[in-house]
matplotlib code that plots the C-alpha trace (Angstrom):
import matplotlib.pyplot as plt

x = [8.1, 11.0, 11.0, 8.2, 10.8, 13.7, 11.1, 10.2, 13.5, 16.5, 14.2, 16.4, 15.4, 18.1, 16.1, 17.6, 15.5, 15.0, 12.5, 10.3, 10.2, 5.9, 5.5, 2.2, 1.5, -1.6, -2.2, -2.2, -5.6, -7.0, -5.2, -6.4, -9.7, -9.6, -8.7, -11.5, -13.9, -12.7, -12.9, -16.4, -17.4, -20.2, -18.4, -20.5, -19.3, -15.6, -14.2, -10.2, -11.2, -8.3, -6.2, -6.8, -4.9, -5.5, -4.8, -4.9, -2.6, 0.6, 3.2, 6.4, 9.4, 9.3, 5.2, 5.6, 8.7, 6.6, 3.3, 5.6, 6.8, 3.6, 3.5, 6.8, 8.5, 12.2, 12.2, 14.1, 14.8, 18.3, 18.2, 21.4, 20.5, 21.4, 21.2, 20.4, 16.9, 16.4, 16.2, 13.9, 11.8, 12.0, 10.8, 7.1, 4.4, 3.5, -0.1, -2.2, -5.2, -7.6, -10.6, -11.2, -11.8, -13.7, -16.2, -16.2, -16.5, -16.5, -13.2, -12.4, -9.5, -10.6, -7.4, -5.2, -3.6, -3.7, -0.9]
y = [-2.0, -0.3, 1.5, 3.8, 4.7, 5.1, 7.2, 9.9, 9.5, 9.7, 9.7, 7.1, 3.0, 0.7, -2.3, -5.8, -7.5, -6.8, -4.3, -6.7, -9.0, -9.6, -10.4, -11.4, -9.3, -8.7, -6.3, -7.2, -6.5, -8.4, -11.1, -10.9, -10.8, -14.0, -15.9, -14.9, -15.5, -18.8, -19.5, -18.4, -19.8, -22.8, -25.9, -27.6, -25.3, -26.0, -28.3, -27.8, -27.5, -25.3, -25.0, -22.0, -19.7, -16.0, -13.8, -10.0, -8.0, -8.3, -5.7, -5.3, -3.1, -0.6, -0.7, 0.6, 2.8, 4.7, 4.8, 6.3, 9.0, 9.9, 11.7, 12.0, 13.6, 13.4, 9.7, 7.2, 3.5, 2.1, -1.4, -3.6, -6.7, -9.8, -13.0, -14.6, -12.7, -12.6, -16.4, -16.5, -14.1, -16.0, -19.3, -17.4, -17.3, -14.1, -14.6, -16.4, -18.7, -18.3, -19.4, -22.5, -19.3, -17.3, -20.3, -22.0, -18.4, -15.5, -14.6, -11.1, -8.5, -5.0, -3.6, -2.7, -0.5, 2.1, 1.5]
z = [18.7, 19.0, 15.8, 17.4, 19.8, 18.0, 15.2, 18.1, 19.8, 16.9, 13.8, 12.3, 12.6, 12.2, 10.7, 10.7, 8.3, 4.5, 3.7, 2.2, 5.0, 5.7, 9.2, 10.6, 13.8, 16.4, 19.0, 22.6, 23.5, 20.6, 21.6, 25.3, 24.2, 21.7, 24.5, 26.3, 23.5, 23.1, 26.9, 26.3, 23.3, 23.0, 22.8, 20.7, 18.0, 18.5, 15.9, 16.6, 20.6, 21.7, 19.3, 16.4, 14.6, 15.0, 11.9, 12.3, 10.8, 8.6, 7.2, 6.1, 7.9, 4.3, 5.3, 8.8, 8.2, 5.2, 7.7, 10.2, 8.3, 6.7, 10.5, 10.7, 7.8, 8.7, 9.5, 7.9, 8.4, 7.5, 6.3, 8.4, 7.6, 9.9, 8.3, 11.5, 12.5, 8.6, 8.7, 11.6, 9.7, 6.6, 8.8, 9.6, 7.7, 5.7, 6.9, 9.3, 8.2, 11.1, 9.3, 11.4, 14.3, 12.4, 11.6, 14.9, 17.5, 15.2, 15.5, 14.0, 15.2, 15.7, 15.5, 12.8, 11.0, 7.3, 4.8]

ax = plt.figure().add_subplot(projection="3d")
ax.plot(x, y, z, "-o")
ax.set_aspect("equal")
plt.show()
């Protein structure tokens, strides 16, 4: 997350993808933890065995940059886009279906985030 860094170090974020790019995103630990849950979860209840999507959070570079400088006044993000990491950003999904986990082991992040 180097816009966090860049925000407290320069106060200006270079951004290589278009502002409204939506990118699904999760935070480590409630990844960590899903894997444990599903490592512990009663088999009988498993449907898709090993195999789930997680869903937990999703926001675009404009979302983060204006979040950001809600606590940072002087930040600002400059938008350089690169066709190349735009592409692979167009290629993901703007959200995650993780349904199938919710149903099966109660999946549920705890983390996330105010827009």
């Amino acid at each position: 997350m180097d816009i966090f860094r860049q925000a407290l170090q320069h106060g200006v974020y270079t951004c290589y993808l278009r502002a409204d790019a939506r990118l699904p995103m999760m935070y480590m630990p409630d990844a960590i933890r899903a894997m444990i849950e599903l490592m512990e979860a009663d088999p009988s209840r498993l449907v898709h065995r090993n195999a789930y999507n997680l869903g937990a959070l999703d926001f675009t570079p404009a979302e983060i940059g204006a979040a950001i400088k809600k606590r940072l006044p002087a930040f600002h993000i400059e938008y350089a886009i690169d066709p190349r990491r735009q592409a692979i950003a167009d290629s993901w999904p703007e959200s995650i279906d993780d349904s199938a986990a919710r149903e099966e082991w109660h999946w549920a992040p705890r983390y996330g985030w105010t827009r």
